[in-house]
DOMIGU-421431 format. One record per atom (N, C-alpha, C): x, y, z. Coordinates in steps of 0.001 Angstrom, whole numbers, plus 500000, padded with zeros to 6 digits. Layout:
XYZ
...
END
This chain:
934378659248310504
935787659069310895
935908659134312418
936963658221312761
936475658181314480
937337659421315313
937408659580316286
937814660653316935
939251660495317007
940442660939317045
941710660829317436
941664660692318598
942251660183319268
942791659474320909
943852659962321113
943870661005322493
945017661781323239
945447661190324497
946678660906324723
946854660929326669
947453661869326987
947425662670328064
947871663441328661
948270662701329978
949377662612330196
950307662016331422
950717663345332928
949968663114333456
950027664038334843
949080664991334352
947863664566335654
946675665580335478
946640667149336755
947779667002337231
947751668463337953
947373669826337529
947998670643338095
947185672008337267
947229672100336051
948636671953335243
948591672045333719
948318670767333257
948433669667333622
947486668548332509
946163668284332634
945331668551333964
944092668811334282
943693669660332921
944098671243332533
943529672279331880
943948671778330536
945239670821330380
945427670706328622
944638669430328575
944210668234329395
943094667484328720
941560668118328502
941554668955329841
940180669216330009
939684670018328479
940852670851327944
941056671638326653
940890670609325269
941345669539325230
941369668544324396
940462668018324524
939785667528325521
938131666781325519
937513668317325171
937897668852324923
936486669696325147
937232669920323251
938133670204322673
938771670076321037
937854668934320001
937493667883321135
936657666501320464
937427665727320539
938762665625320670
939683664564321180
939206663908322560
939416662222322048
939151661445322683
940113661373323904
940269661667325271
941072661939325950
941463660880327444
942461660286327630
942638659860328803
943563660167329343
943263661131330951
944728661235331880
944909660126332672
946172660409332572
946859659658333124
947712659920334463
947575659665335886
948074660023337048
948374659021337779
949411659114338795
949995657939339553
949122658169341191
948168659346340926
947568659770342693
945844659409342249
946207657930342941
944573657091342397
943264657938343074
943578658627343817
942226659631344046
941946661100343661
942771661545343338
942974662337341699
942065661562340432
942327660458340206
941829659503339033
939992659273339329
939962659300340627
938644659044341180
937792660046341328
938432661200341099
937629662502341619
937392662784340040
938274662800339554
938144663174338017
937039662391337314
936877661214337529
936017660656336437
934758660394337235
934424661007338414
933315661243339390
932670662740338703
933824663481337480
933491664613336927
933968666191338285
934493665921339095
934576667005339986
936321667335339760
936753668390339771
937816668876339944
938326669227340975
939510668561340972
940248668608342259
941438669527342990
941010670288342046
941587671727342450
940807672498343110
940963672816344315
940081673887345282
939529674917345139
941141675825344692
940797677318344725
940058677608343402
940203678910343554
939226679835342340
939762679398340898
938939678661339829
939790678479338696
938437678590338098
938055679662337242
936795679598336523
936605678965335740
935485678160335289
934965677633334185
935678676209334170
936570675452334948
937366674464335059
936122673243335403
935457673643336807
934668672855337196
933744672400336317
933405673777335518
932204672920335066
932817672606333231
933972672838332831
934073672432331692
934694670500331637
935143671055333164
935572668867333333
934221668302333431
933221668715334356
931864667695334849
931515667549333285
931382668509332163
930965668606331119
931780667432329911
932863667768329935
933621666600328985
933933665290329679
933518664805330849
933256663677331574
931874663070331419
931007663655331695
929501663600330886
929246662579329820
930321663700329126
929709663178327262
930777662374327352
931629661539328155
932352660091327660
933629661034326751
933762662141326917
935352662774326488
936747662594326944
936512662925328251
937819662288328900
937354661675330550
938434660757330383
938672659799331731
939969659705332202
940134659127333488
940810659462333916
941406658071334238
943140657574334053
943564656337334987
944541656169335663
945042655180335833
946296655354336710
947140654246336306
946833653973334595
947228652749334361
947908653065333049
948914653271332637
949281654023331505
949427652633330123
949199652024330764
948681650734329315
947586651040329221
946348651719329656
945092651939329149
945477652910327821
946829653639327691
947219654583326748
947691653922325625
947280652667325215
948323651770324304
947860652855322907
948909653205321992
948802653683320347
947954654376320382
948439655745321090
947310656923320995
947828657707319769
947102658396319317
947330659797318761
948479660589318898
948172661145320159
949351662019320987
949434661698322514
950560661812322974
951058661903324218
951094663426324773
950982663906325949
951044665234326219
951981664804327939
952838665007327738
953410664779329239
953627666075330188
953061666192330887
952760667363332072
952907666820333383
954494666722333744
955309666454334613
956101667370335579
955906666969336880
956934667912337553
958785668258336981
959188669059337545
960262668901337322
961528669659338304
961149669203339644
961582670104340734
963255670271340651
963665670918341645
964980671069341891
965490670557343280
966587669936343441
967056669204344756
967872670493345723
967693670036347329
968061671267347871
969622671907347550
970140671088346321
971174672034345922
971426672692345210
969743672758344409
969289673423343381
969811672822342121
969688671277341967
969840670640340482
968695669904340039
969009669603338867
967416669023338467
967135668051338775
966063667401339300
965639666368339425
964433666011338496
964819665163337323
964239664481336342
963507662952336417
963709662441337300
962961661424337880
961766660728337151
960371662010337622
959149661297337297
959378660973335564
960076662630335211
960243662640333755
960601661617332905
962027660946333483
962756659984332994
961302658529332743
960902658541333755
960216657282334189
959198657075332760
958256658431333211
957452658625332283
957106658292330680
958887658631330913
959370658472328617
959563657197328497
960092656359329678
959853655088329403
958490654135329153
957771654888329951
956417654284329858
955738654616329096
956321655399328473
955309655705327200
955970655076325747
957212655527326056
957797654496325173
957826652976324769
957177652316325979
956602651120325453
955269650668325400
954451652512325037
952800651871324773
952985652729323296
953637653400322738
952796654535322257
953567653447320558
952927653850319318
952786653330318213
953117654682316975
953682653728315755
953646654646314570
952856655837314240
953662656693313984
953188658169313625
952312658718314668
952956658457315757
952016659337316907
953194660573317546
952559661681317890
953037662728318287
953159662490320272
954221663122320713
955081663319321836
955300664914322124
954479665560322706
954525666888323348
955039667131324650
956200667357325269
956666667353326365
956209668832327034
955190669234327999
954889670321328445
955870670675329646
956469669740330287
957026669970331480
958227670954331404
958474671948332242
959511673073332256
960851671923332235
962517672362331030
963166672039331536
964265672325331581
965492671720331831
966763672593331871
967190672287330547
968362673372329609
968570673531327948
968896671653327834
968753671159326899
969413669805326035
968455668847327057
967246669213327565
966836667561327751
966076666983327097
965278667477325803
964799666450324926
965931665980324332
966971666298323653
967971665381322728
968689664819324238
968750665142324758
969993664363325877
969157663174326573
967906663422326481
967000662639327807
965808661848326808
965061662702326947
963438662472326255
963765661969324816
964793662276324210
964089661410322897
964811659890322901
966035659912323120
966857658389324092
966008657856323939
965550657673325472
964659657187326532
963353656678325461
962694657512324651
961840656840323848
961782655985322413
963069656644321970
963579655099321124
963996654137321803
964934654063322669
965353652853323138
963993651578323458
962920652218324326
961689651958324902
961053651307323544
960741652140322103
959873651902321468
960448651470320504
961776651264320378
962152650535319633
962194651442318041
962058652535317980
961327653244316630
962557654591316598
962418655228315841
963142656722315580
962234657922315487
962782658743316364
962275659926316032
962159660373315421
961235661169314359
961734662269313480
961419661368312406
961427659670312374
960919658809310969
959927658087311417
959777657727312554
958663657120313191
957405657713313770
958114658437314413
957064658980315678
957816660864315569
956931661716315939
956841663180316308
957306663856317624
958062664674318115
958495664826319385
958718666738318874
957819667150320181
957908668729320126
958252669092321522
958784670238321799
958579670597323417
957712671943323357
956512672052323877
955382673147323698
955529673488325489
956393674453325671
956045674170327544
955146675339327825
954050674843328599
952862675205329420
953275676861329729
952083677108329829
951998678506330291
950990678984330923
950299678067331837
949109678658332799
949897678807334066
948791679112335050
949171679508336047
947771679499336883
947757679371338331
946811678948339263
945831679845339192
944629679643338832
943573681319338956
943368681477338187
944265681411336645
944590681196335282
944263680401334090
943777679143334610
944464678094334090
943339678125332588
942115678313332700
941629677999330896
941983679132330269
941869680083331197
941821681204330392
943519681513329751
944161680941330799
946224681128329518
945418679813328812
945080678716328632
945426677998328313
944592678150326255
943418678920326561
942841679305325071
943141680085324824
943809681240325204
944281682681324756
945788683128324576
946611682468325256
948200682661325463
948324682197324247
949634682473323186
950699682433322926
951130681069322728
951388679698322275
952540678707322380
953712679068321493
955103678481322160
956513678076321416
956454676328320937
956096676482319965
956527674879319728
957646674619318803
958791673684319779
960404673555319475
959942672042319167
960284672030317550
959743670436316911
961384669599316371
961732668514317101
962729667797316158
963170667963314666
961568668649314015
962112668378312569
960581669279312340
960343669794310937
959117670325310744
957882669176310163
958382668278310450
956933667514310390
956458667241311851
957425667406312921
956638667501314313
956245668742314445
956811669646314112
956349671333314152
954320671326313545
954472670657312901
953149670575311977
952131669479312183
952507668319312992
952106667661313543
951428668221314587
952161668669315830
951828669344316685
950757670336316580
950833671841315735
949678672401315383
948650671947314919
948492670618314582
947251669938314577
946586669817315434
947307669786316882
946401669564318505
946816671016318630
947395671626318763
947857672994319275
946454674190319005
946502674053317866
945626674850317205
943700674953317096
943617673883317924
942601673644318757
942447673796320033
943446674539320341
943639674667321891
943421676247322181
944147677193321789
944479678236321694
944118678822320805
943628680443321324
943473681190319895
944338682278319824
945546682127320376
946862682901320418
947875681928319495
948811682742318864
949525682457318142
950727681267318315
950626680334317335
952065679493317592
953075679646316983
954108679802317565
955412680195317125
956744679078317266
957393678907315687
957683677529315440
958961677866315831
960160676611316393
961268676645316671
961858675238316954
962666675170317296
963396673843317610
963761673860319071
963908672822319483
963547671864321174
964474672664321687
965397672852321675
966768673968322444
966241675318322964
965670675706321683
965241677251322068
963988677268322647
963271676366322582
962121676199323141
962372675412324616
962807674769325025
963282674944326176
963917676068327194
965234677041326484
965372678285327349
964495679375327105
963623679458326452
962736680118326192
961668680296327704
961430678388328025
960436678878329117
961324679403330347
962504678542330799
962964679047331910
963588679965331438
963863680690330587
963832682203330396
962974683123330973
961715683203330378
960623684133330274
960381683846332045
960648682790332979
960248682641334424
961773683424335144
962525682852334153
963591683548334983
963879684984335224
963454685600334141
963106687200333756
962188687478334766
961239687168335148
960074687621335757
960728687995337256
961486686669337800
961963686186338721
963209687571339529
963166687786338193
964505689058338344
964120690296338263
963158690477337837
962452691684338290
961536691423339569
960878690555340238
960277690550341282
961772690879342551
962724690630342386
963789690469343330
964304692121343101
964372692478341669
964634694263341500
963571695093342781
962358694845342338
961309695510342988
961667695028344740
962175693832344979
962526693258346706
963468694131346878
964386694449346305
965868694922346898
964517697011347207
964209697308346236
964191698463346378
963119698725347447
962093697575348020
961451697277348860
962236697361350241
963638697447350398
964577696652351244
965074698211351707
965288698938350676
965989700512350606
965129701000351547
963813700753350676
962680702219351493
962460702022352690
962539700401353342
962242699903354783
963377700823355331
964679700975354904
965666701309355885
965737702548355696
965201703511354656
965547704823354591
963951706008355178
962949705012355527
961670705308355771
960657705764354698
960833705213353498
960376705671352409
959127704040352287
957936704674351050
956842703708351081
957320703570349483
957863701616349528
958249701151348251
956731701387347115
955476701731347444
954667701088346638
954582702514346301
954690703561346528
954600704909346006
955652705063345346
956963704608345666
957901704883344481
957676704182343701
956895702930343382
956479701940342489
955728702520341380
954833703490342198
953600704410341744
954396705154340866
955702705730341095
956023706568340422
957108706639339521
957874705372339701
959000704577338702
957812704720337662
956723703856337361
956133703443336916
955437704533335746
955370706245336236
954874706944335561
955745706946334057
956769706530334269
958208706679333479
957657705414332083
958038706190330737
957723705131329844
958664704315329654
958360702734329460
959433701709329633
960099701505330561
958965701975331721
959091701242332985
958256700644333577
958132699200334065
957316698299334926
958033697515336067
958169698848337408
958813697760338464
957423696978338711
957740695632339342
957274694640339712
956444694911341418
956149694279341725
955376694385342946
956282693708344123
957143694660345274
957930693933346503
956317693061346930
957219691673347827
956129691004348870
956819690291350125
956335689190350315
956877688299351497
957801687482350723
957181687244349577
958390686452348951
957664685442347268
958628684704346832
957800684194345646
957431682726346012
956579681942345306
955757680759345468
955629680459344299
954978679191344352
954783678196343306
955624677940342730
955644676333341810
956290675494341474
957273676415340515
956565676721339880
957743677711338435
958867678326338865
958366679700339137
959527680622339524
960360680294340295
960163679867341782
961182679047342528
962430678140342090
961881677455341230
962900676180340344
963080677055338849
963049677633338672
963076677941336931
964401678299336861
964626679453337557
965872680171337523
966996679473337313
966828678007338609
967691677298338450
967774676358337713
966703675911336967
966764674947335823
967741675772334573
967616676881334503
968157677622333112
969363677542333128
970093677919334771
971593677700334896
972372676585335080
971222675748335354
971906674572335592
973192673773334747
972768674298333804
974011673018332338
975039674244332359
974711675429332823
975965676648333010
977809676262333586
978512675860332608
980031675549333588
980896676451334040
980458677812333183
981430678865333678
981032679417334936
982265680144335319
982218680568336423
981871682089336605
981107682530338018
981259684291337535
979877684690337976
979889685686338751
978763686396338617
977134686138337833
976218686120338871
975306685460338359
974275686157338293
973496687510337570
972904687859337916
971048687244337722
970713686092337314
969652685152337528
969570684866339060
970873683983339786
970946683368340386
970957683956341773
971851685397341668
971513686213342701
970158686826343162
969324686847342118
968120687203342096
967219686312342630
967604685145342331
966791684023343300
966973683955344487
967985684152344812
968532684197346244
968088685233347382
967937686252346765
967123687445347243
965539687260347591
965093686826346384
963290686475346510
963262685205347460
964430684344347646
964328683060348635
964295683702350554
965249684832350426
965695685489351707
963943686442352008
963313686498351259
962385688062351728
961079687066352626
960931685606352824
960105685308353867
960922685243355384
962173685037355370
962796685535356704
963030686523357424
962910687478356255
962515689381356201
961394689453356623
960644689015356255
958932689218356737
958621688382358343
959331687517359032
959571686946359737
959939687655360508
960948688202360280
962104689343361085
961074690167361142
960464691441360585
959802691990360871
958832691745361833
957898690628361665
956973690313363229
957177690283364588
959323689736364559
959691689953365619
960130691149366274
961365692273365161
960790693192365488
959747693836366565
958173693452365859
956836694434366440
956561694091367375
956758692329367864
956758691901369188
957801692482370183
959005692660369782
959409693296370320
959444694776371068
958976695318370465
958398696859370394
956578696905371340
955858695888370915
955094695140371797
955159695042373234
956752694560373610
957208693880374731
956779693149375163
956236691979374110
955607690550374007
956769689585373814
957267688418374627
957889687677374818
957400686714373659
958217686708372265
958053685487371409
957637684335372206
958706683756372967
957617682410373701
956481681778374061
956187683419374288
954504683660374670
953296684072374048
954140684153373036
953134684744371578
952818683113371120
951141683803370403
950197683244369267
950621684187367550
951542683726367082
951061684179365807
950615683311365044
949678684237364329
948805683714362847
949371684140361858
949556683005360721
950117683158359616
948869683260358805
948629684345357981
947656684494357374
947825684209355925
947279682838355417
947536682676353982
948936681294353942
948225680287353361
949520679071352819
949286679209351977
948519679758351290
948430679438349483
949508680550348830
950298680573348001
950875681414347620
950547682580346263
949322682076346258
948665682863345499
947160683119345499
946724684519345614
945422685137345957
944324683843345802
943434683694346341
942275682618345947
942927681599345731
944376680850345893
944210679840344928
944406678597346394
944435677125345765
944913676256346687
946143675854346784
947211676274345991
948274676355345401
949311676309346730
949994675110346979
951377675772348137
952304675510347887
952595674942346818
953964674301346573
954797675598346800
956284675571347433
956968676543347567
956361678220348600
955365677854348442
954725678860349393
955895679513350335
955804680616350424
956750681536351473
956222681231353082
954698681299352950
954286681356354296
954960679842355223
955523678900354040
955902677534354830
957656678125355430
958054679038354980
959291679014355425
959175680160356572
957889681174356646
957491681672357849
957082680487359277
956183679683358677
956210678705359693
956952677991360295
957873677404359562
959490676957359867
959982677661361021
960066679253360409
961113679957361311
960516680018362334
959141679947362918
958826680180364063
958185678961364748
958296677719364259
958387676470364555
958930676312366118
958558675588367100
958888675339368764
959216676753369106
959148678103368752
959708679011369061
958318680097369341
957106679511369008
956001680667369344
954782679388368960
953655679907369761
952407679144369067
951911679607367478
951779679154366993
951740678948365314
950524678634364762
949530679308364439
948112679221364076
948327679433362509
947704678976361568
947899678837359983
946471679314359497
945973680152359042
944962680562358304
944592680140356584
943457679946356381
943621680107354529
942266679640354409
941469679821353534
940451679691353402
940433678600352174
941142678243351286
940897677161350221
942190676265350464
942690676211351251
944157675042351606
943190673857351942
943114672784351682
942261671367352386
943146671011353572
944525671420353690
945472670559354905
946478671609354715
946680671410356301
947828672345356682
949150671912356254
949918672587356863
951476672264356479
952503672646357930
952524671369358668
953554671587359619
952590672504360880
951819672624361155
950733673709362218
949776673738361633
948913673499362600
947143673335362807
946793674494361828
946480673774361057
945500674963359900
943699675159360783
943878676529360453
942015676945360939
941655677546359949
940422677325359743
939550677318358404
938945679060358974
938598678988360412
937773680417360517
938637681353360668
938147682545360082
939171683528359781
939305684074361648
937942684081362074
937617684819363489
938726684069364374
938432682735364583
939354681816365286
940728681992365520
941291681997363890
942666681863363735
943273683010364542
942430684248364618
943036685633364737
942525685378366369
942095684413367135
941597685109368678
942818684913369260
942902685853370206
944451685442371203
944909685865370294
945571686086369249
946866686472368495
947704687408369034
948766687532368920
949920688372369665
949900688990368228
950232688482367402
950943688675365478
949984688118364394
949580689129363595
949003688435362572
949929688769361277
950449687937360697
951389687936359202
950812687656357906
949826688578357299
949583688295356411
950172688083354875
950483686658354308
951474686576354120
950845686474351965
949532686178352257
949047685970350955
947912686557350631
947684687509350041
946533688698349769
944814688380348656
944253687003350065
943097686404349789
942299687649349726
941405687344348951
940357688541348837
939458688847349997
939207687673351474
939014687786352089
939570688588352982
940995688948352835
941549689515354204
941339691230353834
941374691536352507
941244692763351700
939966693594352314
939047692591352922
937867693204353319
937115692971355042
938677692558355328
938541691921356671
938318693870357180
937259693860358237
937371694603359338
938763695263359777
938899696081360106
940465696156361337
940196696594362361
938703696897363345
938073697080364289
938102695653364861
937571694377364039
937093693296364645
938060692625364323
939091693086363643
940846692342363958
941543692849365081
940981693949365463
941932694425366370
940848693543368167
939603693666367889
938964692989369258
939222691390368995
939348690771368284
939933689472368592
941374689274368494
942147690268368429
943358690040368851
943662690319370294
944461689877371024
945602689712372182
946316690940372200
947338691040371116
948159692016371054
948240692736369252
947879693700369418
947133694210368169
948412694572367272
949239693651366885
950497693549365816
949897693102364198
950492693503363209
950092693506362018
951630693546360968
951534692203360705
952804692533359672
952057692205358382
952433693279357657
951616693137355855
953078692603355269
952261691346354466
953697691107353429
952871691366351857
952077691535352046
951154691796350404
950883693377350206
951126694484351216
950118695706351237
948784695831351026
948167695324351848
946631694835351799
946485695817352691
946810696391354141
946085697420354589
947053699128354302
946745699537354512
947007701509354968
947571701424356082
948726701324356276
949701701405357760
949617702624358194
948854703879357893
949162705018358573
947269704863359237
946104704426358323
944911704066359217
945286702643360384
946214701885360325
946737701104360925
946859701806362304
947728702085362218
948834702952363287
947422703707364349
946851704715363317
945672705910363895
944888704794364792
944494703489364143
943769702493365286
944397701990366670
945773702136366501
946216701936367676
946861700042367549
947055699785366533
947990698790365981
950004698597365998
950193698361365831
951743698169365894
951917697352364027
952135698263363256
952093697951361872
953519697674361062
953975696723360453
955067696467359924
955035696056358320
955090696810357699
954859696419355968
956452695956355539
956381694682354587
957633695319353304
957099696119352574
958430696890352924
958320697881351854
958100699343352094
957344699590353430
957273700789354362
958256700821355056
958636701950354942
959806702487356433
958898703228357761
END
């Protein structure tokens, strides 16, 4: 019997890990991407993700090998597959509404390759009612067919994360929200080869606020833990010891204060959930975003501050932003905090960008050497807690610096061995 035939549509972090998961299931697999050297790197067998993602590299070179999955940029190579897996952005516009775009596009194009009794898995995060309002439309009209009598439509939304990605992707948990229970059951046919965590059945509504739920929750406790980060700065108290000690308390988990939040999810989630919201009133999601958006201008503020105290003329300062990736090891910048540190100090100071797995800077000369980035420095802002900086020296940070300033936005060093070196130290979260 021959193999079933999958496409997975957008091979970024989560469709990279759900084909690479499916070629490696025995499904016959082709991604599908509109970034033709993405398409080229992939079926060269190399992964084009930088940072630290274990077992990724070599489980793609491996199901590329054996003729499992390929990669195109041609979504008629997808004619009457099996299943569709669409793993699509789904950003928010700077007024914080959805922008459905690639999405929209996507359902069309699939809607006029894909054939009888084939399954439609929408992975992409989205705001409540867009499979019935959007995604299933869009693919009858296209295919000419009905949902639910023709063809299968579930929303299973993704749950990896950068650093993460095989390991959520065989072990986590899925929600699969099915039109009807023959897509519910359809679906666990690919599902259940994926994961050896449990699937849990529901319908497209709840499975939609479900994900920007569970991000939005997170989102609101990282901003709990910012505000109380915010207290201890002004009352001289160390947020990570009261953290230490909230924490002794059962049915309690404050969150970790920082510079601020990153990546694609959390940033946009919050506001995907409220978005279809008409009432008016107090928001406590939305305020919470707003807070975690404000804490890289906080961390900003603080550097100036130490320059100040310094009696180093911003103008005349070198700071180093230590870290674009917004997450430990990863290559990850979308939303990155450290880009809205760079911003703020944009024509206003020399601007050196550090990171060890970024391929290209963002807006200022990225330097690859850690030694470099830091010579001359007036300010170093460490803004993302690489495992490299964890074990950086602070003797041979302090001799290649200029002016021996240190703002922690991760708590990566001891501000009181800081200080004893003869540093000028500024943490969130320390008073």
């Amino acid at each position: 019997m021959p193999s079933e035939r999958v496409a997975v549509v957008g091979v970024g972090y989560v469709g990279l890990s759900v084909a690479c998961t499916l070629a490696e299931a025995g499904f016959e697999t082709i991604g599908v991407d509109i970034d033709i050297a993405r398409v080229q790197t992939i079926n060269a067998g190399r992964s084009p993700i930088v940072g630290k993602e274990p077992g990724l590299s070599e489980l793609l070179s491996k199901v590329v090998a054996e003729g499992r999955l390929k990669a195109s940029s041609d979504i008629l190579a997808c004619k009457r597959m099996d299943a569709y897996f669409l793993c699509l952005d789904s950003p928010i516009s700077q007024n914080k509404r959805p922008i459905l775009d690639v999405l929209r596009g996507e359902c069309v194009n699939v809607g006029k390759v894909m054939g009888r009794d084939c399954l439609v898995s929408v992975e992409s995060t989205l705001p409540p009612r867009t499979m019935q309002d959007m995604v299933i439309p869009l693919l009858e009209k296209n295919s000419g067919m009905r949902a639910g009598k023709d063809f299968s439509v579930v929303h299973c939304p993704e749950r990896v994360m950068p650093g993460r990605l095989l390991y959520n992707m065989r072990n986590y948990s899925r929600v699969i929200g099915g039109l009807d229970k023959r897509s519910v059951e359809r679906a666990k046919h690919f599902y259940s080869k994926l994961t050896k965590g449990e699937l849990f059945e529901t319908d497209l509504l709840s499975a939609e606020i479900c994900k920007t739920a569970e991000n939005a929750y997170r989102d609101v406790q990282i901003a709990f833990a910012n505000e109380v980060a915010l207290i201890c700065e002004e009352a001289g108290a160390d947020a990570f010891e009261v953290r230490r000690l909230v924490n002794t308390c059962p049915f309690r988990d404050m969150h970790t204060p920082g510079a601020g939040v990153g990546g694609h999810c959390l940033t946009k989630d919050s506001w995907l959930l409220v978005s279809q919201v008409k009432r008016a009133g107090p928001s406590v999601i939305a305020d919470a975003r707003r807070l975690n958006d404000l804490m890289p201008v906080h961390t900003a503020g603080l550097a100036e501050e130490a320059l100040v105290e310094a009696e180093r003329p911003l103008k005349d300062s070198r700071i180093s932003v230590m870290g674009l990736a917004f997450l430990r090891d990863s290559d990850e910048i979308r939303n990155s905090p450290a880009m809205a540190i760079i911003d703020h100090f944009a024509d206003r100071a020399d601007v050196v960008v550090h990171d060890p797995f970024v391929p290209e800077g963002y807006r200022a000369p990225l330097e690859r050497d850690l030694g470099k980035a830091l010579l001359g420095s007036d300010c170093a802002i460490f803004v993302t807690d690489h495992s490299v900086y964890k074990e950086l020296d602070l003797m041979s940070l302090k001799e290649w610096m200029r002016t021996p300033v240190i703002v922690d936005g991760r708590n990566i060093f001891d501000g009181r061995r800081c200080r004893d070196l003869g540093f000028i130290y500024k943490g969130v979260g320390k008073g």
